[in-house]
C-alpha positions as CSV (number, residue, x, y, z in Angstrom):
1,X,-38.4,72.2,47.4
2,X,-41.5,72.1,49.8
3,X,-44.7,72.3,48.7
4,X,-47.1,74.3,51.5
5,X,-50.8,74.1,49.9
6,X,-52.4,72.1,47.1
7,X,-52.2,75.4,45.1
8,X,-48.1,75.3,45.1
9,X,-48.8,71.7,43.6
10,X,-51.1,72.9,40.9
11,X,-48.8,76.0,39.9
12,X,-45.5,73.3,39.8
13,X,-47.1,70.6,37.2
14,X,-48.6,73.4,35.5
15,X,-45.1,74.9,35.0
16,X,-43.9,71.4,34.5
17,X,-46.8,71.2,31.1
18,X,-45.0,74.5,29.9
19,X,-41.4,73.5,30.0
20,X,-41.8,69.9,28.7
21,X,-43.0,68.1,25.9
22,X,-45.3,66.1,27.2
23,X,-47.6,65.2,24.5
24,X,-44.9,64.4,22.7
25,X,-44.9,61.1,25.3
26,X,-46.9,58.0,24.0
27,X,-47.4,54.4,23.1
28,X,-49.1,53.4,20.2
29,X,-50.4,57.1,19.9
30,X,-52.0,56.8,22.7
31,X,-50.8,59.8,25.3
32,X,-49.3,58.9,28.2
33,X,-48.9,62.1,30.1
34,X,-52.8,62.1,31.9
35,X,-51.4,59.2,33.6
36,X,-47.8,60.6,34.4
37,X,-49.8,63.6,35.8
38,X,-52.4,62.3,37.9
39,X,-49.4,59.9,39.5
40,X,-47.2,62.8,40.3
41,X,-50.1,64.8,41.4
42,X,-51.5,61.9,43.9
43,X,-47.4,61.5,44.7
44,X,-47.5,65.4,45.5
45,X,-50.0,65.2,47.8
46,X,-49.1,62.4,49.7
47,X,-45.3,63.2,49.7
48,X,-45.7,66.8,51.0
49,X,-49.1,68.0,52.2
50,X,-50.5,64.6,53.6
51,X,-46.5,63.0,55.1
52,X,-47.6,63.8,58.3
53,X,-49.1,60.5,59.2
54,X,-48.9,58.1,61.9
55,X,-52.0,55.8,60.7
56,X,-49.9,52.1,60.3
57,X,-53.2,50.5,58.4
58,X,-53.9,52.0,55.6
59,X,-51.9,51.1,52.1
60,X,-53.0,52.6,48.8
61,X,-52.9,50.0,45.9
62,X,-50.0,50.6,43.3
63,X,-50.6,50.8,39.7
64,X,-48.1,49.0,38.7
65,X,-47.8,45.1,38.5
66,X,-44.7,44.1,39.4
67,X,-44.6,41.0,38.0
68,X,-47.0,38.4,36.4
69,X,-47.5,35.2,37.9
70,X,-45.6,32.4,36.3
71,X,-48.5,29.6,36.4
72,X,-47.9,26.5,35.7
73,X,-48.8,24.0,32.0
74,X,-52.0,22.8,33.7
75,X,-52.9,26.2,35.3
76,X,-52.7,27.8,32.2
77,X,-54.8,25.4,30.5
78,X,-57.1,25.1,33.0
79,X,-57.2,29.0,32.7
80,X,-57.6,29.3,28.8
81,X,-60.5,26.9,29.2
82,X,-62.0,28.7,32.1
83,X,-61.8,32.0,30.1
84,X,-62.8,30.4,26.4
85,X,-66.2,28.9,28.5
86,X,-66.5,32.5,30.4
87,X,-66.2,34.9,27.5
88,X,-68.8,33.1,25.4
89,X,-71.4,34.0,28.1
90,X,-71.5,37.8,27.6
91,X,-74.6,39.1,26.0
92,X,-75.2,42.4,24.8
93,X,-76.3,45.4,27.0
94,X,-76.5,48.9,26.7
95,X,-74.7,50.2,29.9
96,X,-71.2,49.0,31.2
97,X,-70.8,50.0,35.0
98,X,-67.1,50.3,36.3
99,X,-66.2,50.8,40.0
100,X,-63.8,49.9,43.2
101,X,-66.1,47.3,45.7
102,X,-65.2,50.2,48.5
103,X,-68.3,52.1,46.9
104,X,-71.0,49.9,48.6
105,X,-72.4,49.8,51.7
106,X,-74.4,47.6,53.8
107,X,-77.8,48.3,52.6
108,X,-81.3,46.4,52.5
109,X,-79.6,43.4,53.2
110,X,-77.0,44.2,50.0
111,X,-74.0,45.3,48.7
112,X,-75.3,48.2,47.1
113,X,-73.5,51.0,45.4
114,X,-74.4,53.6,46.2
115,X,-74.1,55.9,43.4
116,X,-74.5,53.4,40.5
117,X,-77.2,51.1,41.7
118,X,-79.3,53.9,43.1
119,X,-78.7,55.3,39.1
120,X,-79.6,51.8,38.1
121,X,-82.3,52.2,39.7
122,X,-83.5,55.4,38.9
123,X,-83.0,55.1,35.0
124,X,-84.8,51.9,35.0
125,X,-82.1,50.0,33.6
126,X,-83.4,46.7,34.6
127,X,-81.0,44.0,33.7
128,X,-79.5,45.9,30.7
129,X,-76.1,46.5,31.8
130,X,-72.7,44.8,33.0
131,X,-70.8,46.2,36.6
132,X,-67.1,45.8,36.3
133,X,-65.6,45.7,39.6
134,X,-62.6,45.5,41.2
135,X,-62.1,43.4,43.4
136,X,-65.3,41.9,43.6
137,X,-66.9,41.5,46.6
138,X,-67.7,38.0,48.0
139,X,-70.1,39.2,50.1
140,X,-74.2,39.0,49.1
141,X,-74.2,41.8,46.1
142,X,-77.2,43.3,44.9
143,X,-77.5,41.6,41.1
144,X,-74.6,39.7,42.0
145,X,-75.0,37.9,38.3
146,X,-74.7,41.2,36.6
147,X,-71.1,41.7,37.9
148,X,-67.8,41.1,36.7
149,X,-64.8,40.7,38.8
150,X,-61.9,42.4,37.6
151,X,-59.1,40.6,39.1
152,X,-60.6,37.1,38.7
153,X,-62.0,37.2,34.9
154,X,-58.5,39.4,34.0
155,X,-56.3,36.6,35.6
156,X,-58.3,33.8,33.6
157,X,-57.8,36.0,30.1
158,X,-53.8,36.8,30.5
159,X,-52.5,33.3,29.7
160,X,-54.8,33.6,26.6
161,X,-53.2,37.4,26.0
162,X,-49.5,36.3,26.5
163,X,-50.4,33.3,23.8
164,X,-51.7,35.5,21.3
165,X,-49.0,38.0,21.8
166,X,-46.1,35.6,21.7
167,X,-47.4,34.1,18.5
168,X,-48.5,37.4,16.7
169,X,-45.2,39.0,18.2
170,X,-47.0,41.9,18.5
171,X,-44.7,45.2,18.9
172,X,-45.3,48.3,20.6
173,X,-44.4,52.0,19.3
174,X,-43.4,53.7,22.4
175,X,-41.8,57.4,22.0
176,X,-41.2,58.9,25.5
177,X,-37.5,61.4,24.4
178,X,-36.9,64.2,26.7
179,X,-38.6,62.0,29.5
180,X,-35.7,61.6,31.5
181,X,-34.8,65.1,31.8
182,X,-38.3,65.6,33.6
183,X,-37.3,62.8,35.9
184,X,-34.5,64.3,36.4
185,X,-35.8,67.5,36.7
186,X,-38.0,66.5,39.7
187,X,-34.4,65.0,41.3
188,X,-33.0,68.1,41.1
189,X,-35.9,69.6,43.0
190,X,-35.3,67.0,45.5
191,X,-39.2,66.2,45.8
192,X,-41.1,63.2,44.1
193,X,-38.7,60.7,44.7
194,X,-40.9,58.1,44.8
195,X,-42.3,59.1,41.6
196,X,-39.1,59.1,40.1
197,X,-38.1,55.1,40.8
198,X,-42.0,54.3,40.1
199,X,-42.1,55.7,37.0
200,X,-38.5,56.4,35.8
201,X,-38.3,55.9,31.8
202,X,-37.8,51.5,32.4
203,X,-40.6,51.4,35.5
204,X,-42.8,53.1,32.1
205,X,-42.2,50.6,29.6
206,X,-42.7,47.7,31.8
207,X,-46.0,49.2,33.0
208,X,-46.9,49.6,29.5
209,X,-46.3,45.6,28.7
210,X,-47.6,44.4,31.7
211,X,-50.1,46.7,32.4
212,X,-51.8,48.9,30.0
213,X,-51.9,46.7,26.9
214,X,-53.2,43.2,28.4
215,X,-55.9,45.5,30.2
216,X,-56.6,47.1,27.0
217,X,-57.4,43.5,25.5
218,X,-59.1,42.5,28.0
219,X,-61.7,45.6,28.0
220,X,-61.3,45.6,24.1
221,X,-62.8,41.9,24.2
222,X,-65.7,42.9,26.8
223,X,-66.6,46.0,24.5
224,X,-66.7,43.7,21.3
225,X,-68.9,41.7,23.0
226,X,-71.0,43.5,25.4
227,X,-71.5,46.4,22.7
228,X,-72.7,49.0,25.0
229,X,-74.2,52.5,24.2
230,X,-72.8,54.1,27.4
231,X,-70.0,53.7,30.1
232,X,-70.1,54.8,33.5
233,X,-67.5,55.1,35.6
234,X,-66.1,56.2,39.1
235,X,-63.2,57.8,39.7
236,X,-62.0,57.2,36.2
237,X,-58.2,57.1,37.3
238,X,-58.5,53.8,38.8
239,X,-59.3,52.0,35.6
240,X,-57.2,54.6,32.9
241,X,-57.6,51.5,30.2
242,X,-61.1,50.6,30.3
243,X,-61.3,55.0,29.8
244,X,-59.1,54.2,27.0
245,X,-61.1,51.6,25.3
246,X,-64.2,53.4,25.1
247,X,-62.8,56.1,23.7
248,X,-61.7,54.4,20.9
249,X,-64.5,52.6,20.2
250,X,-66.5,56.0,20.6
251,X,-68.4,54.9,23.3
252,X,-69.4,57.8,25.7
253,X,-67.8,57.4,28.7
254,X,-69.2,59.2,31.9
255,X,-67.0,60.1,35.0
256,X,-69.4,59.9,37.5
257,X,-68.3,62.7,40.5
258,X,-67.4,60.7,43.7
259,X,-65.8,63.8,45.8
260,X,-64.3,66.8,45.1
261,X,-63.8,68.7,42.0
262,X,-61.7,71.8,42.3
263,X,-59.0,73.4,40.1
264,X,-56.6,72.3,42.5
265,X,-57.7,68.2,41.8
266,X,-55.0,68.1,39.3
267,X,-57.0,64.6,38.1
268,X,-60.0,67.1,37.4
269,X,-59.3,70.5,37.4
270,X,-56.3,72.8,34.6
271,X,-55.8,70.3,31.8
272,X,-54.4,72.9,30.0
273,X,-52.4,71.0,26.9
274,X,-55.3,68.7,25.5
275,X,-54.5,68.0,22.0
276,X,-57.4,68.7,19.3
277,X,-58.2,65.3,19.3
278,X,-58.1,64.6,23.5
279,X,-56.9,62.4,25.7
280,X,-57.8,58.8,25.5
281,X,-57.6,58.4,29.0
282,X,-59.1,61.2,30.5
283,X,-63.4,60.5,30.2
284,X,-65.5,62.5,27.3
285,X,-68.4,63.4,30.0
286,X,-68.0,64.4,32.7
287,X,-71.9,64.4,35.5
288,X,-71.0,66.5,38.3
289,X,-73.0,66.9,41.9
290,X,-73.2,71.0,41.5
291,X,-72.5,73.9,40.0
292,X,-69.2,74.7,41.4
293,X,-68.0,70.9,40.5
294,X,-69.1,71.4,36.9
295,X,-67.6,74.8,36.7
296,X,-64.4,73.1,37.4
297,X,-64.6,71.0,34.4
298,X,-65.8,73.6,32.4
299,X,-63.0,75.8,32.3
300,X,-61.1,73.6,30.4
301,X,-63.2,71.5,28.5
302,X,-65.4,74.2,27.0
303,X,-62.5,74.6,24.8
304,X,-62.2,71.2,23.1
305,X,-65.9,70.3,21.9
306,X,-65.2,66.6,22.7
307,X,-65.8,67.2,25.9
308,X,-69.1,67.7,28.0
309,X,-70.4,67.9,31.1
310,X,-73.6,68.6,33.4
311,X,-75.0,69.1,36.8
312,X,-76.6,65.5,36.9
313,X,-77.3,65.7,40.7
314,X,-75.8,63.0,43.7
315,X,-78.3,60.2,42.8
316,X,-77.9,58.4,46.1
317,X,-78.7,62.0,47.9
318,X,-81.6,62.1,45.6
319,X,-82.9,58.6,46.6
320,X,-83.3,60.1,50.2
321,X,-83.5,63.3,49.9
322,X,-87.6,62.6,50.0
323,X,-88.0,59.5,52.2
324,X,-89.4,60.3,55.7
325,X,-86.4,60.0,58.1
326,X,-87.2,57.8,60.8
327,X,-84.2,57.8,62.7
328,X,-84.4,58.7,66.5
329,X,-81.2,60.4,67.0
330,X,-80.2,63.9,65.8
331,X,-78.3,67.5,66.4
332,X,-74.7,65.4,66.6
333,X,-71.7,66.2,64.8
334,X,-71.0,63.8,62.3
335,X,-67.5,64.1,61.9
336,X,-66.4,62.6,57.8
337,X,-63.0,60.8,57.7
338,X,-60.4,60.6,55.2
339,X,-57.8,58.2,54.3
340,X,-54.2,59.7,53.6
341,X,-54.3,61.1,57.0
342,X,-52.9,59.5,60.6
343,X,-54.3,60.1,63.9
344,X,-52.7,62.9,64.6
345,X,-54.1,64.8,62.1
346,X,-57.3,63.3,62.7
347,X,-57.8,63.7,66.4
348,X,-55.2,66.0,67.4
349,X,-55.3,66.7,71.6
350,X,-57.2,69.7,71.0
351,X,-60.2,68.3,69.0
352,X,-59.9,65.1,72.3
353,X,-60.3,67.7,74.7
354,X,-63.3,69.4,72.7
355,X,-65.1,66.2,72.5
356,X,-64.1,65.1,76.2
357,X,-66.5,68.6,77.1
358,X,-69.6,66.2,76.6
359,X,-70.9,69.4,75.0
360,X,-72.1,67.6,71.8
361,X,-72.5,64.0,71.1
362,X,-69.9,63.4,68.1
363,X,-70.9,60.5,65.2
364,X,-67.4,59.3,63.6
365,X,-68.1,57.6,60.1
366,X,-65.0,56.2,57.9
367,X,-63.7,56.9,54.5
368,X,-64.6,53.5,52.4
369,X,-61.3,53.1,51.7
370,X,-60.6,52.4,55.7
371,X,-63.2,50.4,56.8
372,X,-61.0,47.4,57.5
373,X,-59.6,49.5,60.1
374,X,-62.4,49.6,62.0
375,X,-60.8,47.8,65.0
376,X,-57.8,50.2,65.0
377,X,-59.8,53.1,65.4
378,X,-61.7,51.3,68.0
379,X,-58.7,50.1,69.9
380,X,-57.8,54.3,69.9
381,X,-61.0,55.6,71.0
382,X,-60.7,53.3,73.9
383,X,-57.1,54.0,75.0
384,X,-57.6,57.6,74.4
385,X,-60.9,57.3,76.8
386,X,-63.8,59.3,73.9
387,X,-65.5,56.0,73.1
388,X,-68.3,56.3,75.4
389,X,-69.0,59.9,74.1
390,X,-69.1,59.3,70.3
391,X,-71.3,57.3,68.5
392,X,-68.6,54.9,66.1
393,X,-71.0,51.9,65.4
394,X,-73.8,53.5,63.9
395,X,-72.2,56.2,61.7
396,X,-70.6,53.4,59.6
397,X,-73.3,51.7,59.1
398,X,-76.6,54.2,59.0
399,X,-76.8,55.4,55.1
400,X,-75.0,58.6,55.1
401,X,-77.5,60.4,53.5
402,X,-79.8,59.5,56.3
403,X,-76.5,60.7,59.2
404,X,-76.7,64.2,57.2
405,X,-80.2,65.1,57.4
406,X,-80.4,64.4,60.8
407,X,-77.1,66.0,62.0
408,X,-75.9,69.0,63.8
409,X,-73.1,69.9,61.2
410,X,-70.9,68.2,59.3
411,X,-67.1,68.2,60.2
412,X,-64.0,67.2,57.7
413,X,-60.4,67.8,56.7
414,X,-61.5,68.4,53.1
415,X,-64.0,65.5,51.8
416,X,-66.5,65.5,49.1
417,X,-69.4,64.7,51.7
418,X,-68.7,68.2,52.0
419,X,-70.7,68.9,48.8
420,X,-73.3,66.3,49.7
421,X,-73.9,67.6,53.2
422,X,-74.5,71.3,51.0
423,X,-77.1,69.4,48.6
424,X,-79.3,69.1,52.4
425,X,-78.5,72.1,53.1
426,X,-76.3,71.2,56.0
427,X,-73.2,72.9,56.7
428,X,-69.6,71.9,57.6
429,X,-66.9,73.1,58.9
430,X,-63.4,72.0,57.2
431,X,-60.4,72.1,59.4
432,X,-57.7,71.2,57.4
433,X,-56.1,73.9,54.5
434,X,-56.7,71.2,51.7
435,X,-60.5,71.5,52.2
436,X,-60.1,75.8,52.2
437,X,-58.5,75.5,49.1
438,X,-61.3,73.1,47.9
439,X,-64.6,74.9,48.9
440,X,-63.7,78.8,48.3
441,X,-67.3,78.9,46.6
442,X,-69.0,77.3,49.0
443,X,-67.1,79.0,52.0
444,X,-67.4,82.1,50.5
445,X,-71.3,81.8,50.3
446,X,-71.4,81.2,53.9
447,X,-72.5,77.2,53.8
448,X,-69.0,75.9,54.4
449,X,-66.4,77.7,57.0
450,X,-62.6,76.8,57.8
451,X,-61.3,76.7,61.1
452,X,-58.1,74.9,62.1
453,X,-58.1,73.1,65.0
454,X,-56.4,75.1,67.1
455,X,-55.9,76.7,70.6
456,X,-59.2,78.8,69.2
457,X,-60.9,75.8,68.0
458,X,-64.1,75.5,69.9
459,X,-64.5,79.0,70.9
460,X,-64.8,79.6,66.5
461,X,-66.6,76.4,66.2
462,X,-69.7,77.3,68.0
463,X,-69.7,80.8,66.8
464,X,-70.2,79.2,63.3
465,X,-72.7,76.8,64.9
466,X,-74.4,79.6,66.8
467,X,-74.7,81.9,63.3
468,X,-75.9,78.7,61.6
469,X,-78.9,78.0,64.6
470,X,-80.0,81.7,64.5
């Protein structure tokens, strides 16, 4: 079975919620299937519509733990201690941020984030809050004593969680029957087969021992201590448990939008099974950029009156939306990258050639998520003889709101900049059929056009740009 479009993968798990019982699938009562979905979704994607990929730097991280670390008598003490001294130290605030360190950028002489500490900001939070991150960033972060490294302050706590749990022999209803016929049923279709080993019925219950329950102590402990009014965070499926945990301690918990939000974002768009009581994992609010983002939402949970969501606005587009821009160079393309994809689907020989025309002076700017492969890219605009016509240095590190308002148009396979580039009324061309399927409003109302890169590339490229000048 081959999937061709992102709309094929929506139809399949959607069929796959029909035929199976998936809410029958928990631990604890706590549903399991948002995160079987969103896995097999991401699996999907990068099994069939993104395998074409030559890109040798880029690894995403796994969900999973393997294994814990088996520390020794001393490290464990020294570790109990550490945690017992640490834990004491949190106060009370109102807000708990959550986020991945790839959000911030170089900025004032910071680590900022952009979305959350421009919020921050904006709100006039002050010093109320805590910023769960993960991992933390050594690096000079703005508030630096507000934040809390995941990895670090969760290693210190598990000797104290395997203690407990070993003396309170602690034991875990899981109910997961008819699960292996769905496994199964995705061998028989021959796709997934990651998936399959990743999350076969025993890869489940491990993940559910090692995982999910000692990071649900460990955010149940922050919450009972920190006793915040509201969570924020981003991209909510990084961090399912600390979702899980506010939930249950009816915090509200806000997925803040970081990119697209279509019906065909299986993490965001058709959750067509939610039981009357919801999904701990999936967030209660959801603050989109725009319209068409919160629409997404909207068609599902308007249904189930635990759920909200708004147009809040891109607060980092808002932050610059009004400040004078004062940089010198403009009318470039500014060309938005995406992780998932290799070079050849970046920079196939056609889009070389275009740029090799000197006919426009091209801006490249990185995903987050690949900025430590800076130097590879580098090493392939050199051998491939464009790094004297594009302008790599200072589209990573120029504020991208700043790279929008001053560009000619905006260029992607399918990224959310896409809908930030629309909020400066900027437009962009898509050129991959991931990003057609993702902006149909938008590309339908003329600010957003698809065009392949093909043998016609250039010639429909500047018949877009030249409808856009006039």
């Amino acid at each position: 079975m081959e999937f061709k479009t992102r709309e094929d993968i929506k139809h399949f798990i959607l069929e796959i919620e029909r035929m199976f019982p998936v809410n029958d699938w928990k631990f604890d009562d706590i549903h399991l299937w948002p995160y079987i979905r969103i896995n097999l979704f991401l699996n999907l994607c990068g099994d069939g519509l993104m395998k074409k990929s030559n890109l040798s730097g880029f690894t995403k991280n796994k969900s999973i733990q393997k294994s814990i670390p088996i520390l020794k008598p001393f490290r464990k003490f020294y570790d109990l201690l550490n945690y017992f001294f640490w834990s004491r130290t949190l106060e009370q605030k109102s807000y708990i941020f959550n986020a991945q360190e790839r959000y911030r950028i170089n900025f004032q002489g910071k680590r900022y984030n952009r979305f959350f500490d421009s919020l921050i900001e904006q709100k006039k939070i002050g010093r109320d809050y805590y910023f769960i991150e993960t991992p933390r960033s050594d690096e000079n972060i703005l508030n630096s004593d507000m934040i809390i490294g995941f990895e670090e302050r969760f290693k210190i706590f598990l000797p104290y969680y395997f203690l407990i749990n070993r003396i309170k022999r602690r034991r875990v209803d899981v109910k997961i029957d008819g699960y292996e016929l769905f496994i199964q049923y995705l061998k028989d279709k021959k796709i997934a087969s990651r998936f399959c080993v990743n999350f076969s019925s025993e890869a489940i219950l491990e993940t559910i021992r090692i995982d999910f329950l000692p990071r649900i102590a460990f955010y149940e402990m922050i919450f009972e201590r920190v006793k915040p009014k509201q969570a924020y965070i981003l991209c909510y499926y990084n961090d399912l448990s600390f979702v899980l945990v506010a939930n249950r301690r009816n915090v509200e918990i806000i997925e803040f939008q970081h990119g697209a939000q279509t019906d065909e974002h299986l993490c965001y768009g058709n959750w067509t099974k939610i039981p009357d009581k919801g999904y701990d994992m999936l967030p209660r609010t959801f603050w989109s950029w725009d319209l068409g983002s919160m629409n997404c939402i909207a068609n599902w949970a308007s249904k189930n009156p635990l759920y909200k969501y708004f147009v809040g606005g891109n607060t980092w587009i808002n932050f610059w939306e009004d400040k004078k821009n004062v940089y010198e160079n403009e009318g470039f393309v500014l060309y938005s990258l995406q992780p998932r994809h290799g070079f050849n689907v970046l920079f196939p020989k056609i889009l070389i050639d275009f740029i090799k025309t000197k006919k426009l002076k091209w801006f490249i700017r990185l995903h987050p998520a690949m900025i430590n492969q800076y130097a590879e890219f580098e090493a392939f605009f050199i051998k491939e003889d464009i790094s004297h016509l594009i302008n790599f240095k200072e589209a990573n590190e120029l504020p991208l709101p700043l790279l929008l308002k001053k560009c000619l148009i905006h260029v992607t396979n399918s990224s959310g900049t896409t809908i930030e580039a629309a909020l400066l009324s900027k437009k962009t061309i898509v050129v991959h059929e991931v990003g057609e399927t993702y902006y149909k409003k938008l590309i339908s109302d003329g600010i957003v056009k698809y065009i392949p890169i093909d043998e016609r590339f250039e010639e429909r490229f500047y018949l877009f740009l030249n409808k856009y000048e006039n």
